[in-house]
mmCIF file of the N, C-alpha and C atoms, coordinates in Angstrom:
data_MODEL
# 
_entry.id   MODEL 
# 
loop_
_atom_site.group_PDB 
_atom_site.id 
_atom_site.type_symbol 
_atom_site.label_atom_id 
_atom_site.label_alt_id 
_atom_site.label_comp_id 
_atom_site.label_asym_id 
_atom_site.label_entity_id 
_atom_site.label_seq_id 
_atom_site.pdbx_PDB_ins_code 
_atom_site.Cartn_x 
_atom_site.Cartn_y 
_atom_site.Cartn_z 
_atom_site.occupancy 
_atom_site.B_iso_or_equiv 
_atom_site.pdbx_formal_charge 
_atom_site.auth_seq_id 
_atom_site.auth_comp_id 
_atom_site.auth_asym_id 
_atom_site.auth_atom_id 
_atom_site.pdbx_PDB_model_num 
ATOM 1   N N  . UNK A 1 1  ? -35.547 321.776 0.913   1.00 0.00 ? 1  UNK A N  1 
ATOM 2   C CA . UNK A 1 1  ? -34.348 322.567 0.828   1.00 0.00 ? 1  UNK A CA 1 
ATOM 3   C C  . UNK A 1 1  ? -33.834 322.506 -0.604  1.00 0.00 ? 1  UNK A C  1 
ATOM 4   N N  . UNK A 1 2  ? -32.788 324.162 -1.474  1.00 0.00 ? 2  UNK A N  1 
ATOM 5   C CA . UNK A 1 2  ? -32.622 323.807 -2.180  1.00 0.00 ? 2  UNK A CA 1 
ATOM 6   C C  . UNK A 1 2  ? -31.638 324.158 -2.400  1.00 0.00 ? 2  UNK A C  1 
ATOM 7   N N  . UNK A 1 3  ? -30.264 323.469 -2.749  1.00 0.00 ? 3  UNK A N  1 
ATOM 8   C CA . UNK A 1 3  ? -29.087 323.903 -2.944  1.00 0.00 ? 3  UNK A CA 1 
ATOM 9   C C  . UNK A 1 3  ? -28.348 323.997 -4.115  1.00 0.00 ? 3  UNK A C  1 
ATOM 10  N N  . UNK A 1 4  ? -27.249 325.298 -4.434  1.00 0.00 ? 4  UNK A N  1 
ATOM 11  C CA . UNK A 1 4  ? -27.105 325.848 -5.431  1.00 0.00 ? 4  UNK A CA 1 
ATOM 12  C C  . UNK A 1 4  ? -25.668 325.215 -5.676  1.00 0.00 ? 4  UNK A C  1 
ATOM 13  N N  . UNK A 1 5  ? -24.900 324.683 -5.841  1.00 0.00 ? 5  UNK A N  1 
ATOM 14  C CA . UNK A 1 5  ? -23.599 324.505 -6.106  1.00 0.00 ? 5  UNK A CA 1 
ATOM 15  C C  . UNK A 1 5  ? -22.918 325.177 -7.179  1.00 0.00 ? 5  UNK A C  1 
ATOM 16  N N  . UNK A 1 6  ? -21.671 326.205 -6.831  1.00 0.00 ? 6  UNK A N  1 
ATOM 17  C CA . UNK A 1 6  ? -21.360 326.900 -7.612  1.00 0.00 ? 6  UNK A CA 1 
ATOM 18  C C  . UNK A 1 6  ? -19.371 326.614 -7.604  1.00 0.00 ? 6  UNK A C  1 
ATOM 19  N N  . UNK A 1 7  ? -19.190 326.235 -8.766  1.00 0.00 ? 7  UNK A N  1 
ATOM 20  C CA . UNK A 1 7  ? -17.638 325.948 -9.240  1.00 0.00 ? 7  UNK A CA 1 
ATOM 21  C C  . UNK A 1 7  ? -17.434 326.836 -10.400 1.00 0.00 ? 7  UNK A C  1 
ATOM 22  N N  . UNK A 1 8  ? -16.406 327.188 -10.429 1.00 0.00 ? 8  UNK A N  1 
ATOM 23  C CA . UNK A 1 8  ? -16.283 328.193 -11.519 1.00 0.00 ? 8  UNK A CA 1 
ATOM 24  C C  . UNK A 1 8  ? -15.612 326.807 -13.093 1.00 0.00 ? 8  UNK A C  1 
ATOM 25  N N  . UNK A 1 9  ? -15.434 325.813 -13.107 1.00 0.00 ? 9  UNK A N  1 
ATOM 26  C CA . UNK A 1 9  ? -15.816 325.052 -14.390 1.00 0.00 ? 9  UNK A CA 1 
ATOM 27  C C  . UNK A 1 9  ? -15.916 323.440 -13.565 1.00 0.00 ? 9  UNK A C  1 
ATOM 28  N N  . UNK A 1 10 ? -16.714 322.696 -14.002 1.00 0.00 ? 10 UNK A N  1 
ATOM 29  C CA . UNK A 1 10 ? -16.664 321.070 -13.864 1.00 0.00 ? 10 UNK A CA 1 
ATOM 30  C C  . UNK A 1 10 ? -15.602 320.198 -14.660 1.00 0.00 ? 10 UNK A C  1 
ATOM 31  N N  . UNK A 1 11 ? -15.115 321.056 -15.400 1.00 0.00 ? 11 UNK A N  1 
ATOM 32  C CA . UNK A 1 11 ? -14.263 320.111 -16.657 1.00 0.00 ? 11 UNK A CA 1 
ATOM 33  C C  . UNK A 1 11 ? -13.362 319.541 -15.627 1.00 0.00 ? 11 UNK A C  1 
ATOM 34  N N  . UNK A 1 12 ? -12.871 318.363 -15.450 1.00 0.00 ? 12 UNK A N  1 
ATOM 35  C CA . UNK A 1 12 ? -12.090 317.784 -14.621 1.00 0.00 ? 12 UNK A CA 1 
ATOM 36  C C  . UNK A 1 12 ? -10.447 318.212 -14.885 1.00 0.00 ? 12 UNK A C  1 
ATOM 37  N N  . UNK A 1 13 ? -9.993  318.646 -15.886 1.00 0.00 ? 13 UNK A N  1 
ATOM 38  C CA . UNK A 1 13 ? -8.721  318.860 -16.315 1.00 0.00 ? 13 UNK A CA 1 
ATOM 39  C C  . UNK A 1 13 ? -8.483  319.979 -15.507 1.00 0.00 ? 13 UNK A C  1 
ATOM 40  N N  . UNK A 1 14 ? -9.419  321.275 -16.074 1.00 0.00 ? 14 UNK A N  1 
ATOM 41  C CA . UNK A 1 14 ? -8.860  322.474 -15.764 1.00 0.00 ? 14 UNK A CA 1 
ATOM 42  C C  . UNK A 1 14 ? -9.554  322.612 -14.151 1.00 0.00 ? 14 UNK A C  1 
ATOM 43  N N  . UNK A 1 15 ? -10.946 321.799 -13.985 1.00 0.00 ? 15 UNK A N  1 
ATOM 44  C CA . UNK A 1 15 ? -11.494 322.049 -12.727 1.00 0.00 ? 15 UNK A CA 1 
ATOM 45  C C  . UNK A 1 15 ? -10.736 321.580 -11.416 1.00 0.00 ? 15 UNK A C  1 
ATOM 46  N N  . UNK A 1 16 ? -10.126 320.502 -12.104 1.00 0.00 ? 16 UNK A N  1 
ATOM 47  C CA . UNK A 1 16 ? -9.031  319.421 -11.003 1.00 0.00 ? 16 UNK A CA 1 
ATOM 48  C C  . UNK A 1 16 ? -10.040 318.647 -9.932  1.00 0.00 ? 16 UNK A C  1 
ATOM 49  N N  . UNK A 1 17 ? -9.765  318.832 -8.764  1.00 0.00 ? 17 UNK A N  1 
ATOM 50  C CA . UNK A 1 17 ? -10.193 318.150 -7.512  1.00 0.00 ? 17 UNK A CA 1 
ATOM 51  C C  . UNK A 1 17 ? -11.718 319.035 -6.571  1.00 0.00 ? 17 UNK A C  1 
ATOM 52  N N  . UNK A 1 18 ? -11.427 320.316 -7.309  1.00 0.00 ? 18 UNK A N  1 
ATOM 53  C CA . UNK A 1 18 ? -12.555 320.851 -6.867  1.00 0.00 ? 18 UNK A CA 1 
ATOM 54  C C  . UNK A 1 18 ? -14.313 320.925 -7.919  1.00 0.00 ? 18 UNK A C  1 
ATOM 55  N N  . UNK A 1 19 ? -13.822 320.432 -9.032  1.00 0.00 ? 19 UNK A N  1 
ATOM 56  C CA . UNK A 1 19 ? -14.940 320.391 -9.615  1.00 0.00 ? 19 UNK A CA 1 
ATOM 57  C C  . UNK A 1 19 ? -15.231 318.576 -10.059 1.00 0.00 ? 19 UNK A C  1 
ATOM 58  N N  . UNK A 1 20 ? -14.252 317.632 -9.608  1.00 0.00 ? 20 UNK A N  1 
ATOM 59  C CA . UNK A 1 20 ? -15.222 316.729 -9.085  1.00 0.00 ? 20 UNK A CA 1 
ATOM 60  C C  . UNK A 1 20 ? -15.705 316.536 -7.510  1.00 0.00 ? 20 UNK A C  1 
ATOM 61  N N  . UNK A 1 21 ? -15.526 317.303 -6.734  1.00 0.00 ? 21 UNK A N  1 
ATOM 62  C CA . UNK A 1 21 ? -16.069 317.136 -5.571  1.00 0.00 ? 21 UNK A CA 1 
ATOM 63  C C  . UNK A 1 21 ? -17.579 317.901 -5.446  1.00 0.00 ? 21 UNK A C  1 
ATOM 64  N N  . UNK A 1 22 ? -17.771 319.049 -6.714  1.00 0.00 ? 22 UNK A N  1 
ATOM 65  C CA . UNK A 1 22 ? -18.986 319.948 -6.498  1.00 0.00 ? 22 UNK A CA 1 
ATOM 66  C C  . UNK A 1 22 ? -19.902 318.903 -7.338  1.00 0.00 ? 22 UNK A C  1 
ATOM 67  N N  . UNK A 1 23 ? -19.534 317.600 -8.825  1.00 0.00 ? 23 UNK A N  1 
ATOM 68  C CA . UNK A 1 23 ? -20.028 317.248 -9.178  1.00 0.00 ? 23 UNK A CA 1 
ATOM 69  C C  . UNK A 1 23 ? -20.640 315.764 -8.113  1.00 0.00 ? 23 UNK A C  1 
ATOM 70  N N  . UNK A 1 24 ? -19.400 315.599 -7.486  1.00 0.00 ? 24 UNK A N  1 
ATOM 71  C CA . UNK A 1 24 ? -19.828 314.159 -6.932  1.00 0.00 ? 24 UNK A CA 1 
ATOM 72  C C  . UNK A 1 24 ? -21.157 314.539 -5.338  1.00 0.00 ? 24 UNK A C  1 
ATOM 73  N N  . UNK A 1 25 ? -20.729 315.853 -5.016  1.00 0.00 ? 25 UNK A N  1 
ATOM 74  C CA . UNK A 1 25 ? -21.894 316.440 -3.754  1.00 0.00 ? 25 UNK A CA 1 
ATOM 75  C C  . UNK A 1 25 ? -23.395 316.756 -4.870  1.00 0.00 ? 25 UNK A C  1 
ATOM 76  N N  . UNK A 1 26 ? -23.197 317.225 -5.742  1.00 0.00 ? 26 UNK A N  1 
ATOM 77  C CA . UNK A 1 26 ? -24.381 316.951 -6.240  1.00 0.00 ? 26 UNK A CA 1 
ATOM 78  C C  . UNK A 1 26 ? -25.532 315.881 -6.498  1.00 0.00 ? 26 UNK A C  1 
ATOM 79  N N  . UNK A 1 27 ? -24.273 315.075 -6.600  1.00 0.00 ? 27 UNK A N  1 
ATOM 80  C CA . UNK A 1 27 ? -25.166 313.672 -7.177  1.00 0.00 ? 27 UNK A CA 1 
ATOM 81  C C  . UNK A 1 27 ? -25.275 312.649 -5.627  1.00 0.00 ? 27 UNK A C  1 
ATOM 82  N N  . UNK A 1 28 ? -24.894 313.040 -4.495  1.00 0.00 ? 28 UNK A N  1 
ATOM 83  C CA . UNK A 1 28 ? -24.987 312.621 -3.593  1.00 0.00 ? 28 UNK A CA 1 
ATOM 84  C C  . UNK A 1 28 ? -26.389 313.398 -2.689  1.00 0.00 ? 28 UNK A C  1 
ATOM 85  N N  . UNK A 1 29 ? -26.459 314.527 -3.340  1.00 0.00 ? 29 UNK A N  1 
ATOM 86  C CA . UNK A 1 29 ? -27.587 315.290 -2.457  1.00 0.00 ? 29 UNK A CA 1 
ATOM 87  C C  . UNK A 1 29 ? -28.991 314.863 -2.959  1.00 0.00 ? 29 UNK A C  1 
ATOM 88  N N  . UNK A 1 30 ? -28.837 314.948 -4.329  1.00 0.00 ? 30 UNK A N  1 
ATOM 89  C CA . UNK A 1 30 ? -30.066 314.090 -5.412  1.00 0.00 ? 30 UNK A CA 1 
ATOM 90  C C  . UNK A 1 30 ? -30.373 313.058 -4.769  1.00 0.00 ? 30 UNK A C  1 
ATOM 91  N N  . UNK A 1 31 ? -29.228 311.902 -4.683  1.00 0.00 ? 31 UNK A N  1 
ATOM 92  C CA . UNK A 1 31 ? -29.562 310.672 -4.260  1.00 0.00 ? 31 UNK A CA 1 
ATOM 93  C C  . UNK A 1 31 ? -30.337 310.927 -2.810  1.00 0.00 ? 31 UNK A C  1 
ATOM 94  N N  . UNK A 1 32 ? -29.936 311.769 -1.876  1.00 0.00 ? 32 UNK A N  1 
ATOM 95  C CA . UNK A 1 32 ? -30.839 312.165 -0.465  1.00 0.00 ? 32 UNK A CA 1 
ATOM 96  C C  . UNK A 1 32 ? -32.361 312.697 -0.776  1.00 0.00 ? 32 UNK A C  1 
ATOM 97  N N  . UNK A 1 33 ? -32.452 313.146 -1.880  1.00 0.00 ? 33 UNK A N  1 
ATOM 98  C CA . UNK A 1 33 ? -33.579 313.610 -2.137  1.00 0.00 ? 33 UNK A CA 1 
ATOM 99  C C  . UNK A 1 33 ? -33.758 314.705 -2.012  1.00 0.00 ? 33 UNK A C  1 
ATOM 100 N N  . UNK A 1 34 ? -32.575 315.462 -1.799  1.00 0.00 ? 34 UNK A N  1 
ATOM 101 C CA . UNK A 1 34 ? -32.399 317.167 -1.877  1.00 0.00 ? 34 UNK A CA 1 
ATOM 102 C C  . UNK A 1 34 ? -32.452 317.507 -3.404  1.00 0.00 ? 34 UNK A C  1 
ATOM 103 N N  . UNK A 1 35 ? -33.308 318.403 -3.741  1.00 0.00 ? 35 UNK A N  1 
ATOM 104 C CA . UNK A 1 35 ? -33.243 319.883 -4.898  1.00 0.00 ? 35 UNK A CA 1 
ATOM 105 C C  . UNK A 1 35 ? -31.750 320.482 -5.152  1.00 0.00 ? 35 UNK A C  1 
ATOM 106 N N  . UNK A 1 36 ? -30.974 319.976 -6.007  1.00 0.00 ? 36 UNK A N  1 
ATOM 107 C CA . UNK A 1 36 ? -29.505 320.523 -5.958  1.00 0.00 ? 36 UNK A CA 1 
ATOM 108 C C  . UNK A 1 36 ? -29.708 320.905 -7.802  1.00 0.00 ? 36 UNK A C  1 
ATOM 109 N N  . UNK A 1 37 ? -28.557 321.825 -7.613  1.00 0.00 ? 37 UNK A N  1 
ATOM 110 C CA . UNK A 1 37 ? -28.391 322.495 -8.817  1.00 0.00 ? 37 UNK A CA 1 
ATOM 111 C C  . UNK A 1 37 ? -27.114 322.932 -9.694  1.00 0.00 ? 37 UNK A C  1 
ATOM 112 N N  . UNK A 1 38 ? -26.074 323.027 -10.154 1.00 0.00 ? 38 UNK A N  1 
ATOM 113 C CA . UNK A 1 38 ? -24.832 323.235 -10.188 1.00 0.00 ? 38 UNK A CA 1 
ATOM 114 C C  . UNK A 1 38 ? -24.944 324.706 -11.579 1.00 0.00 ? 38 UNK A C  1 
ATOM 115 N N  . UNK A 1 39 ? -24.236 325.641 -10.381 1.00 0.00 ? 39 UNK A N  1 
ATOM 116 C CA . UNK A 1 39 ? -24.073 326.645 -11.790 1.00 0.00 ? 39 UNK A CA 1 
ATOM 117 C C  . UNK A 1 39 ? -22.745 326.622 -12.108 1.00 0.00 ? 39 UNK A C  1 
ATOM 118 N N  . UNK A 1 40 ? -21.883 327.150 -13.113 1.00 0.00 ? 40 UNK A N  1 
ATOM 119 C CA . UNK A 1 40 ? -20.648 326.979 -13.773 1.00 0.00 ? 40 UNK A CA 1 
ATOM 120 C C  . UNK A 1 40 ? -20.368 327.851 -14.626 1.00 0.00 ? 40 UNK A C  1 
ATOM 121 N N  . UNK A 1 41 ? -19.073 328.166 -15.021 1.00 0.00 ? 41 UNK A N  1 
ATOM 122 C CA . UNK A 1 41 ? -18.837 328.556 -16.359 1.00 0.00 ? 41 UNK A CA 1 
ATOM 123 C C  . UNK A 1 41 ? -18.671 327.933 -17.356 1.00 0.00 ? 41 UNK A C  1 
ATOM 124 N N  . UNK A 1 42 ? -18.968 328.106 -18.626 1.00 0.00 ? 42 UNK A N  1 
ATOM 125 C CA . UNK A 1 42 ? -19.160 327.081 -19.768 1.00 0.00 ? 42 UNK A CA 1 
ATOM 126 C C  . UNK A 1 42 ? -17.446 327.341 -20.340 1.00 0.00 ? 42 UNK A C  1 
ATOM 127 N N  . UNK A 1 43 ? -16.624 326.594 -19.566 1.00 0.00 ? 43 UNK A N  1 
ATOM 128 C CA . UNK A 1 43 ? -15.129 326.355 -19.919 1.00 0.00 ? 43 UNK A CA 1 
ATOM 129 C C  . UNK A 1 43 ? -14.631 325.022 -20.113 1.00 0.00 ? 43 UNK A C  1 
ATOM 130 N N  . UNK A 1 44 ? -13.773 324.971 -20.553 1.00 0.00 ? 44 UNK A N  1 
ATOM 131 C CA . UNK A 1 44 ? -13.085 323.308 -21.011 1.00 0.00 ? 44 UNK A CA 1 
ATOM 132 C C  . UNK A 1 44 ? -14.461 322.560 -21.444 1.00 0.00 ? 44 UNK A C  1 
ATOM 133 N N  . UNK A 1 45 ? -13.783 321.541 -21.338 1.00 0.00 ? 45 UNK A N  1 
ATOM 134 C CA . UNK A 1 45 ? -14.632 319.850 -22.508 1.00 0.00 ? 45 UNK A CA 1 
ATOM 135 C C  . UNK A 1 45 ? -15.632 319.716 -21.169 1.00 0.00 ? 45 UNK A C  1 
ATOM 136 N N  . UNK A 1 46 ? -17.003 320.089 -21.309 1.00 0.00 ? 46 UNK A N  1 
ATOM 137 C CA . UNK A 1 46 ? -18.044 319.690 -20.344 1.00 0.00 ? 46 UNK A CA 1 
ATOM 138 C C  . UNK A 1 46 ? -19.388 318.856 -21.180 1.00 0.00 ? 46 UNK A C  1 
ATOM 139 N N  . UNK A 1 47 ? -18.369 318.661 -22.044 1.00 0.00 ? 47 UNK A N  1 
ATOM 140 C CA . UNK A 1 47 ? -19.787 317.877 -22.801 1.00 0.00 ? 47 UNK A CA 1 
ATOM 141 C C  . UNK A 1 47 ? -20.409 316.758 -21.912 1.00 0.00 ? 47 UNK A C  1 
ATOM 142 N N  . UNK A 1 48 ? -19.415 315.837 -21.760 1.00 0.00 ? 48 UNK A N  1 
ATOM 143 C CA . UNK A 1 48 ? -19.995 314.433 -21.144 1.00 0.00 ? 48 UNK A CA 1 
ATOM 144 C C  . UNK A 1 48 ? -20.970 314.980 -19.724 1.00 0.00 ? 48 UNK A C  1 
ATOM 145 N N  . UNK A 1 49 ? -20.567 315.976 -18.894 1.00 0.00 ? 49 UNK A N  1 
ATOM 146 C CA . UNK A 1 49 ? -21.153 316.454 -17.339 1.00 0.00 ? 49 UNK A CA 1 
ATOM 147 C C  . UNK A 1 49 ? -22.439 316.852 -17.938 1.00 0.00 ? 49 UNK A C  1 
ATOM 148 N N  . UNK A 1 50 ? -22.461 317.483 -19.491 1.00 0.00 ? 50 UNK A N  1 
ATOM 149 C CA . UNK A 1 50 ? -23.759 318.108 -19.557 1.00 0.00 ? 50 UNK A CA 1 
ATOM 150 C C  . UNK A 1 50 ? -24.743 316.897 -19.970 1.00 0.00 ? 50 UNK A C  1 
ATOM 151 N N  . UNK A 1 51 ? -24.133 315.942 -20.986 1.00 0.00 ? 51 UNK A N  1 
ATOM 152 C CA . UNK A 1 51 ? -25.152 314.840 -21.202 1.00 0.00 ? 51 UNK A CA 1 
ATOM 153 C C  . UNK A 1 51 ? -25.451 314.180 -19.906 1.00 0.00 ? 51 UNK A C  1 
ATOM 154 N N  . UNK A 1 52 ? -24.476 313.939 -18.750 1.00 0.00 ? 52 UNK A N  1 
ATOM 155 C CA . UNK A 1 52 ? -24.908 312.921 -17.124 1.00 0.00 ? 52 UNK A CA 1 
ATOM 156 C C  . UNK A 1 52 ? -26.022 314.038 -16.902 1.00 0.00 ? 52 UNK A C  1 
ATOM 157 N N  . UNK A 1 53 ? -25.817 315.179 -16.464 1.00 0.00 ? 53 UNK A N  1 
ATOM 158 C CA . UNK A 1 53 ? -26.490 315.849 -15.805 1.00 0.00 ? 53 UNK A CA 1 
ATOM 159 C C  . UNK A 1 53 ? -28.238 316.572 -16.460 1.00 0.00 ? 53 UNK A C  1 
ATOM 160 N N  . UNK A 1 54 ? -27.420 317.083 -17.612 1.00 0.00 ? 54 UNK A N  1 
ATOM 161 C CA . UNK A 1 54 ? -29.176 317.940 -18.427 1.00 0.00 ? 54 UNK A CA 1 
ATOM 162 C C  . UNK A 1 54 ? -28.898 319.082 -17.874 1.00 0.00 ? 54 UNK A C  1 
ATOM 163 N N  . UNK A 1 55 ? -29.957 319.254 -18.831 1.00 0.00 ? 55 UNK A N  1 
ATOM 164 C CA . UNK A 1 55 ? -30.117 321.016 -18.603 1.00 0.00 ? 55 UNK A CA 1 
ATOM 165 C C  . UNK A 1 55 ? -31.126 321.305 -17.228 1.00 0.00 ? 55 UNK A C  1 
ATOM 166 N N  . UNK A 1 56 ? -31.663 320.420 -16.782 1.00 0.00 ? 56 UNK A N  1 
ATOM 167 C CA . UNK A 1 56 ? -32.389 320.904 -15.367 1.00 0.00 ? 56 UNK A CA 1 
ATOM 168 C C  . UNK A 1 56 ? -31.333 320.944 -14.036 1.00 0.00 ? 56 UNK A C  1 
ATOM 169 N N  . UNK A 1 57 ? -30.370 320.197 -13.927 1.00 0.00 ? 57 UNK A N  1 
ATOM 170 C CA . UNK A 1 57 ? -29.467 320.392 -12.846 1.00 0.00 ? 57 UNK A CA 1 
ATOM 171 C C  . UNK A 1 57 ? -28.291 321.287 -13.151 1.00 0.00 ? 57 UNK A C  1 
ATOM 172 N N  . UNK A 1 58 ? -28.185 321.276 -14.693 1.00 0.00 ? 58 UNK A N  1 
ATOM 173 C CA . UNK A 1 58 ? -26.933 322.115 -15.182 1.00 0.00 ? 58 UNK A CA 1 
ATOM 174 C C  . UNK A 1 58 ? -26.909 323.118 -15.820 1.00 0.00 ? 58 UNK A C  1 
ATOM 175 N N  . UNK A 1 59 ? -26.662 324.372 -15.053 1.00 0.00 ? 59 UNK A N  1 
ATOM 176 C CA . UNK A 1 59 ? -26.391 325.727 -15.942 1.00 0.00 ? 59 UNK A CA 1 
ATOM 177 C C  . UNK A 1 59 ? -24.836 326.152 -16.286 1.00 0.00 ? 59 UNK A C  1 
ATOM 178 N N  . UNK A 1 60 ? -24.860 326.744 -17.515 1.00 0.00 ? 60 UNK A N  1 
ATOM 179 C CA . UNK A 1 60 ? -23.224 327.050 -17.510 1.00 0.00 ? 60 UNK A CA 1 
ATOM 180 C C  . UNK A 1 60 ? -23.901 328.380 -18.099 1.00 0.00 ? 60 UNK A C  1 
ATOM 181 N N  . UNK A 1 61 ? -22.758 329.640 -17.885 1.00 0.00 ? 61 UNK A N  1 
ATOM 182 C CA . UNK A 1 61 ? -22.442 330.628 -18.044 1.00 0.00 ? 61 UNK A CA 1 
ATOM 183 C C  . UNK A 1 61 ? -21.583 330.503 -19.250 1.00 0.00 ? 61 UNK A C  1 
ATOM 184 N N  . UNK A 1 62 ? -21.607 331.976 -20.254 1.00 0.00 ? 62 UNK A N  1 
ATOM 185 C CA . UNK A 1 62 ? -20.875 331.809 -20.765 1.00 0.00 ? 62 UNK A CA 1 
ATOM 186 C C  . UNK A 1 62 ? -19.220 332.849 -20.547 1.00 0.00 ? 62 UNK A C  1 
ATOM 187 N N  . UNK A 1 63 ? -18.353 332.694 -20.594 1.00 0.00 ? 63 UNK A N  1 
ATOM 188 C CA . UNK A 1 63 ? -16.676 333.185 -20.456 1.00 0.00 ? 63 UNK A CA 1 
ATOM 189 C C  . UNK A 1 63 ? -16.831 334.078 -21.335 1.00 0.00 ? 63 UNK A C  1 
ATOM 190 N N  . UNK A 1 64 ? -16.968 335.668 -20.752 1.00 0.00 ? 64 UNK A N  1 
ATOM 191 C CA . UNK A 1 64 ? -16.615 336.661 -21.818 1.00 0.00 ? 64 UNK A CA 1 
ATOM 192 C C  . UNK A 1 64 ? -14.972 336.440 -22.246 1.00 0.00 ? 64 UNK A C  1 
ATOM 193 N N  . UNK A 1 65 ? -14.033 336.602 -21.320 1.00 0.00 ? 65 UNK A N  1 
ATOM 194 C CA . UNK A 1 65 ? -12.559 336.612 -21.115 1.00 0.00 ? 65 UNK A CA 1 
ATOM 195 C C  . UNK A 1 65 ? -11.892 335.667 -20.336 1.00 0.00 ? 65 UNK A C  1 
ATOM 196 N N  . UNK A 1 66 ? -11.396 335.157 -21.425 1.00 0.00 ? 66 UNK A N  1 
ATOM 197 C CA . UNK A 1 66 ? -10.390 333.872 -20.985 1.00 0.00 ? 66 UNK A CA 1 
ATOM 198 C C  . UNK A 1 66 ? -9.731  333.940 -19.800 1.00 0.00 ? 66 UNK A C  1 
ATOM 199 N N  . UNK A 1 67 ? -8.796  335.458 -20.140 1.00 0.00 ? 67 UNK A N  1 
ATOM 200 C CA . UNK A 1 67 ? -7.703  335.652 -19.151 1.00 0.00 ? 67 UNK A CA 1 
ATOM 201 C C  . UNK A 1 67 ? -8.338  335.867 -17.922 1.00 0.00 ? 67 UNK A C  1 
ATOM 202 N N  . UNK A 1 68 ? -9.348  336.504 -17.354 1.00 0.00 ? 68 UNK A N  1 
ATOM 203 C CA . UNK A 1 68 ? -9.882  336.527 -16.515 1.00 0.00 ? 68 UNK A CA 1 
ATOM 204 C C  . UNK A 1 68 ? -11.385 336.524 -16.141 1.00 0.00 ? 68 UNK A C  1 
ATOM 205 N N  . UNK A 1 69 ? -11.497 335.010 -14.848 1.00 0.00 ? 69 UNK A N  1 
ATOM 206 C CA . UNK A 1 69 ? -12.922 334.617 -14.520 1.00 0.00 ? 69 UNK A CA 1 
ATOM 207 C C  . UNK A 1 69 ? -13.851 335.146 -14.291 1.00 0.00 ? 69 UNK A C  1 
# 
């Protein structure tokens, strides 16, 4: 099985409570031995999520417009 996890940013500030729960189900599905994947928009400070994670579990999009997602 392979699952896609999709949050519109991981940054914990602006993501709040819902983008550590898409990061922490990720790393819980890995640990099961499930194929997980997280797509995102490339918004706020995601540096540190991108060094834990890499570029094989982590895609970010890039934000044409701020004002709207």
């Amino acid at each position: 099985m392979r699952i896609l996890n999709v949050n519109t940013t991981l940054d914990p500030i602006r993501g709040g409570g819902t983008a550590e729960r898409t990061y922490r189900m990720h790393l819980a599905l890995t640990a099961a031995g499930v194929e997980s994947r997280i797509l995102t928009l490339d918004v706020g400070d995601l540096a540190e999520r991108k060094a834990e994670l890499g570029p094989s579990d982590l895609t970010t999009l890039p934000l044409w417009n701020k004002r709207y997602n």
